[in-house]
C-alpha positions in Angstrom: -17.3 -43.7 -52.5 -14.6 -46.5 -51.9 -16.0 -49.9 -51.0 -14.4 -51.8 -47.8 -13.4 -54.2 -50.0 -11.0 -51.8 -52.2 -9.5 -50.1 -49.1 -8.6 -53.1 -47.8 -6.9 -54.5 -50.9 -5.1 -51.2 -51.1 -3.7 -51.4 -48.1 -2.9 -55.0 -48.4 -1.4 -54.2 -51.2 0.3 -51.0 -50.2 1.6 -53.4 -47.1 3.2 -55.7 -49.7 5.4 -52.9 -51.5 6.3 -52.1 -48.1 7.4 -55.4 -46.7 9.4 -55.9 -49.9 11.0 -52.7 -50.0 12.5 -53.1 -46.4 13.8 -56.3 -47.4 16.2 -54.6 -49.7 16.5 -51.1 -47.7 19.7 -49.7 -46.1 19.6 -49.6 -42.3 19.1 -46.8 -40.4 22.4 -46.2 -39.1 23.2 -45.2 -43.0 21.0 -42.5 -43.4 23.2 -39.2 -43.7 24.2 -37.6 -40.8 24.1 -33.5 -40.4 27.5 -32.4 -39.1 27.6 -30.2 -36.2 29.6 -27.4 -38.2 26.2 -27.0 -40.3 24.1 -26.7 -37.4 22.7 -23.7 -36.2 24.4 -22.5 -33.2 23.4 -18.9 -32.2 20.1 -17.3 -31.8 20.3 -15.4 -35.3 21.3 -18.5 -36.4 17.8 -19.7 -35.2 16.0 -16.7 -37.0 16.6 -18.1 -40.7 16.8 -21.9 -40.0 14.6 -22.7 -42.8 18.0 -21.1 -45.0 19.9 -24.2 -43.4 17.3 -26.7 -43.8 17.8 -26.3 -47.3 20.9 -26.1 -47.2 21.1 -29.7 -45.8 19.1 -31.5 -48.3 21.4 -29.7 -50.9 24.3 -30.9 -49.3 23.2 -34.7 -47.7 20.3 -36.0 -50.2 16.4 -36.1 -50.2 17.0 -37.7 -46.4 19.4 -37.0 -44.0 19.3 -37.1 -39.8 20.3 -34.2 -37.4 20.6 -34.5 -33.5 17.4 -32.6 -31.4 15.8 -30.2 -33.8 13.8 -27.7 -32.0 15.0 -29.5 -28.7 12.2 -32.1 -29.3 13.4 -35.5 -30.1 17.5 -36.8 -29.7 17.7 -38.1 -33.2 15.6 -36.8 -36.1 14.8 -38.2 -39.8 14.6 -35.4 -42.4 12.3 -36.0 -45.8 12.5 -33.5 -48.3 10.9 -34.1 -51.7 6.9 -34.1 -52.1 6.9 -37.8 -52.6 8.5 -38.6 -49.3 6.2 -35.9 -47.6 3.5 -37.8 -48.8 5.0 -40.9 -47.5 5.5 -39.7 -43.9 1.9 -38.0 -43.9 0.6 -41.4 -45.1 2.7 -43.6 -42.4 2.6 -41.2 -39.9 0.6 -41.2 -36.6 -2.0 -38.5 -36.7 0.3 -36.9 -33.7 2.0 -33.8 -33.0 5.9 -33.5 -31.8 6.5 -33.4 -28.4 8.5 -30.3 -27.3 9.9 -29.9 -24.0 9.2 -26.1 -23.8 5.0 -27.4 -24.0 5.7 -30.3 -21.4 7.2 -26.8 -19.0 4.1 -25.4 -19.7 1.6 -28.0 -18.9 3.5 -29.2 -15.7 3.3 -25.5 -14.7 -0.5 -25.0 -15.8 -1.2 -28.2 -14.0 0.5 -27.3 -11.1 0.0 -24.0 -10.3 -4.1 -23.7 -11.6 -5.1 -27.5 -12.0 -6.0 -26.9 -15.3 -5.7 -29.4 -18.1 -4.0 -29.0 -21.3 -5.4 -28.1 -24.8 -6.1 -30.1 -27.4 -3.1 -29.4 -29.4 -1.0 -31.2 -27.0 -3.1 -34.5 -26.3 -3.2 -37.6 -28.5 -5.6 -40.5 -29.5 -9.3 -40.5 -28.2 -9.1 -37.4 -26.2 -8.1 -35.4 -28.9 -10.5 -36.6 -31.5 -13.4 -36.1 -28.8 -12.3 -32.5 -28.5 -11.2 -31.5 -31.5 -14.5 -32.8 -33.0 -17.0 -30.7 -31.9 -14.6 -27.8 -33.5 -14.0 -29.3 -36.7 -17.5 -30.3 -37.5 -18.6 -26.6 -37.9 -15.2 -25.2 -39.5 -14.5 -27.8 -42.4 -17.8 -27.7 -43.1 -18.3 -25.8 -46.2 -21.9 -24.8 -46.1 -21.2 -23.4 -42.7 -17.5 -21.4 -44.5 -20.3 -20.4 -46.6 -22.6 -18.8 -44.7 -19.7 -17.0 -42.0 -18.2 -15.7 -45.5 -21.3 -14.1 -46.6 -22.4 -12.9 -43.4 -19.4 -11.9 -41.5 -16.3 -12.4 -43.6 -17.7 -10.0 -46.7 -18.6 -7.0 -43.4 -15.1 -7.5 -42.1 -13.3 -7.1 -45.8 -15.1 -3.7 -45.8 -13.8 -2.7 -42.3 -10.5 -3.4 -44.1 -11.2 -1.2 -46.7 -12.4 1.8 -44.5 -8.8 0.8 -42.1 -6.6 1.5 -45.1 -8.6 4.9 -45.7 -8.3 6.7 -42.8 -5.1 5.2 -42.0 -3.3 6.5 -45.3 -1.4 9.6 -46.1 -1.9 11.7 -49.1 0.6 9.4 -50.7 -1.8 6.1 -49.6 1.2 5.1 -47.5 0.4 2.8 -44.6 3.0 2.5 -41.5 3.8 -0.8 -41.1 2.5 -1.3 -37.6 -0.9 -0.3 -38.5 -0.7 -2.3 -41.5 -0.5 -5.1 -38.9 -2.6 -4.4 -36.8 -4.7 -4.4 -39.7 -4.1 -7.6 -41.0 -4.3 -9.0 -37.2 -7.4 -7.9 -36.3 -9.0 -8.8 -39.9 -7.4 -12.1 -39.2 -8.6 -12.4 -35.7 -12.2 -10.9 -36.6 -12.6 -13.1 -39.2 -11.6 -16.8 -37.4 -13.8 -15.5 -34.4 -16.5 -15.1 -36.6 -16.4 -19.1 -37.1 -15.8 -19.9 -33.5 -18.6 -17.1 -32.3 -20.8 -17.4 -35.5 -21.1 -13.5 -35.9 -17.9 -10.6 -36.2 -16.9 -8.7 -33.0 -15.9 -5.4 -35.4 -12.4 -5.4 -34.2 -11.3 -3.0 -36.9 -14.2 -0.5 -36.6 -14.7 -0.9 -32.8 -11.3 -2.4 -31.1 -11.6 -4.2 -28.0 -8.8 -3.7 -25.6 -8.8 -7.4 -24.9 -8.7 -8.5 -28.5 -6.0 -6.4 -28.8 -3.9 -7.8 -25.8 -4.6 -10.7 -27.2 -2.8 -10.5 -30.3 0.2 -8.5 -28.6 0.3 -11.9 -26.7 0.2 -14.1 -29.8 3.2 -12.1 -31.4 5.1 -12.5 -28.1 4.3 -16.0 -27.9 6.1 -17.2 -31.1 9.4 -14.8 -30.3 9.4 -16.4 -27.4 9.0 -20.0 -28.5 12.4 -19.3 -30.4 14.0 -17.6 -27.5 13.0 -20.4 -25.1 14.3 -23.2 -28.3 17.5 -21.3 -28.3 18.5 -22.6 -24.8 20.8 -25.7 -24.3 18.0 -27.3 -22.5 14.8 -25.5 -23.1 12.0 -26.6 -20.4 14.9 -28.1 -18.5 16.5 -24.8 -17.1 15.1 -22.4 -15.0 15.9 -19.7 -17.9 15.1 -15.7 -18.0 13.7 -16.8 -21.5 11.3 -20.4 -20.3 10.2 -17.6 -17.6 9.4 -15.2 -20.0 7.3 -17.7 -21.8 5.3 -19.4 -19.5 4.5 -15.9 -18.0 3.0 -15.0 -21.6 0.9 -18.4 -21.4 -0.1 -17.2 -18.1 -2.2 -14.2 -19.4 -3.0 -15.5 -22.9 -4.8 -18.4 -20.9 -6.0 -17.3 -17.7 -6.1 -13.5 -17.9 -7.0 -12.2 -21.8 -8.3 -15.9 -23.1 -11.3 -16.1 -20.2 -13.1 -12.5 -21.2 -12.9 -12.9 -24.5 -14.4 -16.5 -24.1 -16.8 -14.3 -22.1 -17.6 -12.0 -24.7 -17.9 -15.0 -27.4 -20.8 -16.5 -25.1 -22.8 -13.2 -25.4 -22.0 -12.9 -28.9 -22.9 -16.1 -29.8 -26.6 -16.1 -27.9 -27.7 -13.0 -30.2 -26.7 -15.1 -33.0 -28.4 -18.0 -35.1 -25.8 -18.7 -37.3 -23.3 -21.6 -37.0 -20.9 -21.4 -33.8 -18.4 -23.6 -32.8 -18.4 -22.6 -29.3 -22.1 -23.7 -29.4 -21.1 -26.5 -31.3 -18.8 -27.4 -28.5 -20.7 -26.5 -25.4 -23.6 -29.0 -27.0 -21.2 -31.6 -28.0 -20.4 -31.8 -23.9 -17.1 -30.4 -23.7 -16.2 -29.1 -20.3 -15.6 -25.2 -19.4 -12.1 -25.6 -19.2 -11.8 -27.7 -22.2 -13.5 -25.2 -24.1 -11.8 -22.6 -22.7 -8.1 -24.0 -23.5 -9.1 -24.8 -27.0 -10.3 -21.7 -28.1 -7.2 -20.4 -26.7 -5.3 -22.3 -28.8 -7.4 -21.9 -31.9 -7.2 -18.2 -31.5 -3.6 -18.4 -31.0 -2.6 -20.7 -33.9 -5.0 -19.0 -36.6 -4.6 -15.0 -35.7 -0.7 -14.5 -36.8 -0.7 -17.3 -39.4 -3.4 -15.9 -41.3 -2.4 -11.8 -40.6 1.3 -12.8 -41.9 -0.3 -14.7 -44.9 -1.7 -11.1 -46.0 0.8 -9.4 -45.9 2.8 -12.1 -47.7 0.7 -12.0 -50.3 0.1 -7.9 -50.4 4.2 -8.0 -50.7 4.4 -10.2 -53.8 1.7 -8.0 -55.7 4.2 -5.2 -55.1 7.4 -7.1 -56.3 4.8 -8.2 -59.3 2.6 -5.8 -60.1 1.8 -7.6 -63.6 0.8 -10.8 -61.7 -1.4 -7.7 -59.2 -2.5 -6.4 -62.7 -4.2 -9.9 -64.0 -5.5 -10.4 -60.5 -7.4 -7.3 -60.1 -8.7 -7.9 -63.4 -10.1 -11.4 -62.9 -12.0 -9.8 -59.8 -13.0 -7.2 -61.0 -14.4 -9.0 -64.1 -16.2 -11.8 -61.4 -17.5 -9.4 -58.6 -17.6 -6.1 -60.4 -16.4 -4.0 -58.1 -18.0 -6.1 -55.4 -16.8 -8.3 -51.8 -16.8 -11.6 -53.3 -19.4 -14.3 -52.1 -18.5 -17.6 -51.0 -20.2 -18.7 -54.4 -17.8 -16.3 -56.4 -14.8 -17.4 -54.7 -14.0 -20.6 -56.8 -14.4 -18.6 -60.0 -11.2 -16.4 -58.8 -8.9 -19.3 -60.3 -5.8 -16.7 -61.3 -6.4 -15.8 -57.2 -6.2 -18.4 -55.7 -3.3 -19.5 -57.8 -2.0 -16.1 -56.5 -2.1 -17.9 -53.3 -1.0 -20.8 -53.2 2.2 -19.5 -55.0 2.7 -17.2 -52.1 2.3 -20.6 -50.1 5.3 -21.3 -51.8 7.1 -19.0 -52.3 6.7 -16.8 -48.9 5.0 -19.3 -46.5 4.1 -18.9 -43.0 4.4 -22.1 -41.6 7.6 -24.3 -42.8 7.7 -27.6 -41.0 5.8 -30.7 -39.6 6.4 -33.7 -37.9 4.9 -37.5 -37.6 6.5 -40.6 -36.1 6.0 -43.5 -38.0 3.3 -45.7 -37.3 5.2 -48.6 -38.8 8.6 -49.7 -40.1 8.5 -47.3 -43.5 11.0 -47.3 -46.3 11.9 -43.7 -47.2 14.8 -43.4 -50.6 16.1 -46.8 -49.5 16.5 -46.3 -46.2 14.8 -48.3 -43.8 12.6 -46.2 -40.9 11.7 -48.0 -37.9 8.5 -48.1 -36.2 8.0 -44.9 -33.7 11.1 -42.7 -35.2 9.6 -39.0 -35.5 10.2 -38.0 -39.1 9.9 -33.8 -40.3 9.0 -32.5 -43.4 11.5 -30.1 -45.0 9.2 -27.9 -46.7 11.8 -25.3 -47.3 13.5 -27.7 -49.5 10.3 -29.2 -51.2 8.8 -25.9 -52.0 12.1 -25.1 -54.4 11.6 -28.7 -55.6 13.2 -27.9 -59.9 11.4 -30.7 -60.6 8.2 -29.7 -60.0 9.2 -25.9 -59.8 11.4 -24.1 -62.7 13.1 -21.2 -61.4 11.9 -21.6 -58.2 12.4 -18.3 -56.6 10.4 -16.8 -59.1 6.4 -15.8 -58.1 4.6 -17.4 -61.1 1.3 -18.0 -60.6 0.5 -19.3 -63.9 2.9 -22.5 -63.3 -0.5 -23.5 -61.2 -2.0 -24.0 -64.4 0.4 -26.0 -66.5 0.8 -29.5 -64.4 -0.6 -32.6 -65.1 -2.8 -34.5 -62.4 0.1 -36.1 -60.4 2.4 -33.2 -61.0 0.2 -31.3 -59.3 -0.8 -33.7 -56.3 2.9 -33.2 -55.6 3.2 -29.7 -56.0 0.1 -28.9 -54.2 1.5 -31.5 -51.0 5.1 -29.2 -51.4 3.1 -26.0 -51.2 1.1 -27.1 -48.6 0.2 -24.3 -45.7 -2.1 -26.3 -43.3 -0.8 -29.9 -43.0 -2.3 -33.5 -44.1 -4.4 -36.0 -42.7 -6.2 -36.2 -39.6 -4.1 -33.9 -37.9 -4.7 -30.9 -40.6 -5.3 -27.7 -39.7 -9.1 -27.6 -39.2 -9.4 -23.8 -39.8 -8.2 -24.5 -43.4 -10.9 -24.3 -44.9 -11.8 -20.9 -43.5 -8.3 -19.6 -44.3 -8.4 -20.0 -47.3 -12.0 -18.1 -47.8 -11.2 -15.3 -45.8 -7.7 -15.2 -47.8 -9.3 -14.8 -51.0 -12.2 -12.6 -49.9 -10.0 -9.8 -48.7 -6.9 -9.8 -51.1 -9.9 -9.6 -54.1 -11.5 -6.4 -52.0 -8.4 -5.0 -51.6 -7.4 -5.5 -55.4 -10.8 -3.7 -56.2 -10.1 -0.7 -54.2 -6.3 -0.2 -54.5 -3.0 -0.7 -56.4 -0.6 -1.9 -53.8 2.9 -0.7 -54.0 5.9 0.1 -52.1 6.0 2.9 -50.2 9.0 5.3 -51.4 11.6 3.8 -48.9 10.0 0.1 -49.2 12.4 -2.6 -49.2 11.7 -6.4 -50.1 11.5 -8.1 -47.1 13.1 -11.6 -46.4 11.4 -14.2 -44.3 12.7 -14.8 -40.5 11.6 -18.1 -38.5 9.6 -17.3 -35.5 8.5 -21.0 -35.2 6.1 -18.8 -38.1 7.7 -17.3 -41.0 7.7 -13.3 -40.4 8.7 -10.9 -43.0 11.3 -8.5 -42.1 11.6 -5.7 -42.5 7.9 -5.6 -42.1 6.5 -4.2 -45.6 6.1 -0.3 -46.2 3.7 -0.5 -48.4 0.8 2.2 -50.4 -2.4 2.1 -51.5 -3.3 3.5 -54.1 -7.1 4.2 -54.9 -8.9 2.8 -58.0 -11.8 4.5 -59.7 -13.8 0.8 -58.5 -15.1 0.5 -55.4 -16.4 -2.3 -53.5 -19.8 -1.9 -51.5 
């Protein structure tokens, strides 16, 4: 461990590089400037705006400025390599964006049901008093451990027996019931952290859960619908009414019985609970009850669209499939992996964080700066909100040859700062303080099914599949969704 003494000469020094690179930084005013012709204008224009993103850093440099991105701030600072990501993480305030779309919805929730908002929309001590409680039991890796073994390894089989009475004689899967596979695995498996046992969603579906996660898919269409308008949160729109009714039911209709169900669960249960954790820790009904909302919401589609992601690049590479299936097969004969065999699947997980990459789910982040910060010259001043341009990062050549190529094995080949910045580019869950606390379990659950599922079937494209391209639904969706089969190996996994 780092002594006091050595963090505080870093930072002095750290302070000094700063100071001396502002003296000699361009103002603000210089930083590139988007023009409105390359904005997006139209509502499909919306659905692939990580394409222009991209398309910006190509065109105006590493950093660049565009007016009211997502509606959220009037003037926004673009960064788009890994080494000015790291920068903004490192200078930022551990703080979300502010959208006006949420500020609608917490004006309304406060209004019409007194309630007060989840932790995802509140800053400094409030947050880190809430969000504790939650992250103490779901970063913890003993604890990932133990929900792996227990409850992760029973869901991965539910998958399994899913896929098999779903198939045709072919193996083919229709694509709504391949999500509502991957949904409810996902769902199943994150409440299995926050409950500390599984609910069974895939062998015994609850109507509610289910509701729920129509909700959830609603929810980010209509964050994009709502972010479309001139002046989202502002008008009274068909679309901002659309939304907040959707927050309506997620949080005070669906959210409260399943909270309700989670209680039961959880008291027939010795293993590690956040909910228990959180209900010890002090935390108030309603704050309990907003923040599971939230953590159900944010992890559920995230982690389902992750899947079937990754499912879609073992088709369009079933060599890379091949040497996967091989390495698990070879660790966990046949077997669910354990939360002990899961760091052995090195060839997987480099699977994964390719399709990170190459196919991520979530494409952006934000921090204002906590300080005046020097970013390719330009000087940044204190409080300006600076996003990350993943999109452009994650195709970084420097870092990346051929960059729209899945190649797992490039995981493999960079030195130790090569691949702190590759790893920041490719980077799913955020940084900092303000990182996604279910990362951890992500991850685990990530791994545990895609090796079951390599074990018991050879994934490929249906006759009629077609590659699908990502859209932006404030979460990167594939579309069309994948047609995919499933093909049954001689191994199984019990």
């Amino acid at each position: 461990m780092l002594s006091t003494r050595h963090l505080v000469r870093s930072a002095a020094r750290r302070f000094v590089r700063q100071q001396s690179a502002a003296v000699n930084a361009k103002p603000y005013s210089e930083i590139p400037f988007v023009d409105a012709a390359d904005m997006p204008k139209t509502p499909s224009d919306m659905m692939v705006s990580h394409k222009f993103w991209k398309q910006w850093s190509d065109k105006y440099g590493p950093i660049f400025r565009t007016p009211s991105p997502f509606h959220a701030i009037d003037d926004a600072v673009w960064v788009s390599t890994p080494e000015l990501i790291d920068t903004a993480f490192r200078n930022g305030v551990p703080s979300r964006g502010v959208f006006p779309v949420w500020d609608a919805w917490n004006v309304h929730r406060a209004t019409e049901t007194g309630t007060k908002v989840g932790s995802f929309n509140v800053q400094g001590e409030d947050w880190s008093r809430r969000r504790r409680p939650f992250a103490q039991v779901m970063l913890d890796p003993k604890i990932v451990a133990v929900v792996g073994d227990k409850f992760v390894s029973v869901i991965c089989e539910e998958v399994v027996s899913f896929i098999r009475k779903q198939a045709n004689s072919k193996g083919d899967i229709d694509p709504e019931a391949l999500k509502e596979m991957s949904m409810r695995f996902a769902f199943d498996a994150n409440l299995s952290v926050l409950y500390g046992t599984t609910c069974g969603l895939l062998s015994n579906p609850d109507p509610n859960a289910d509701k729920f996660m129509q909700l959830v898919r609603r929810w980010f269409h209509g964050m994009v619908a709502v972010l479309s308008d001139p002046e989202p949160g502002v008008t009274d729109s068909p679309a901002l009414k659309e939304f907040l009714a959707i927050n309506d039911e997620m949080h005070f209709d669906i959210g409260p019985k399943l909270l309700e169900k989670g209680k039961k669960l959880m008291e027939q249960s010795d293993a590690p609970s956040a909910l228990r954790n959180a209900l010890e820790a002090g935390l108030t009904e309603n704050e309990i009850h907003m923040d599971m909302v939230g953590y159900m919401l944010a992890a559920a589609d995230t982690t389902a669209n992750t899947t079937n992601w990754l499912l879609t690049n073992f088709v369009k590479y079933p060599e890379v499939q091949q040497k996967a299936y091989e390495e698990s097969m070879r660790i966990c004969g046949g077997k669910v992996p354990t939360a002990e065999q899961v760091p052995q699947l090195t060839y997987l997980r480099a699977c994964l964080q390719e399709s990170f990459r190459v196919t991520p789910t979530a494409v952006h982040g934000m921090r204002p700066m906590r300080e005046d910060t020097v970013f390719n010259g330009y000087l940044v001043p204190k409080g300006q909100m600076v996003l990350m341009n993943f999109p452009a990062a994650k195709k970084d050549e420097r870092y990346f040859d051929d960059p729209e190529v899945f190649n797992p094995d490039r995981w493999s080949k960079f030195s130790k700062s090569e691949n702190t910045m590759a790893n920041i580019a490719a980077n799913n869950f955020s940084r900092g303080p303000r990182m996604c606390p279910g990362a951890r379990v992500a991850r685990m659950e990530l791994m545990m099914v895609a090796s079951t599922l390599l074990q018991n079937f050879k994934v490929e494209g249906s006759d009629d599949f077609v590659p699908p391209t990502a859209q932006f639904a404030f979460v990167m969706l594939p579309s069309p969704d994948p047609k995919l089969r499933f093909v049954p190996r001689q191994h199984n996994v019990n």
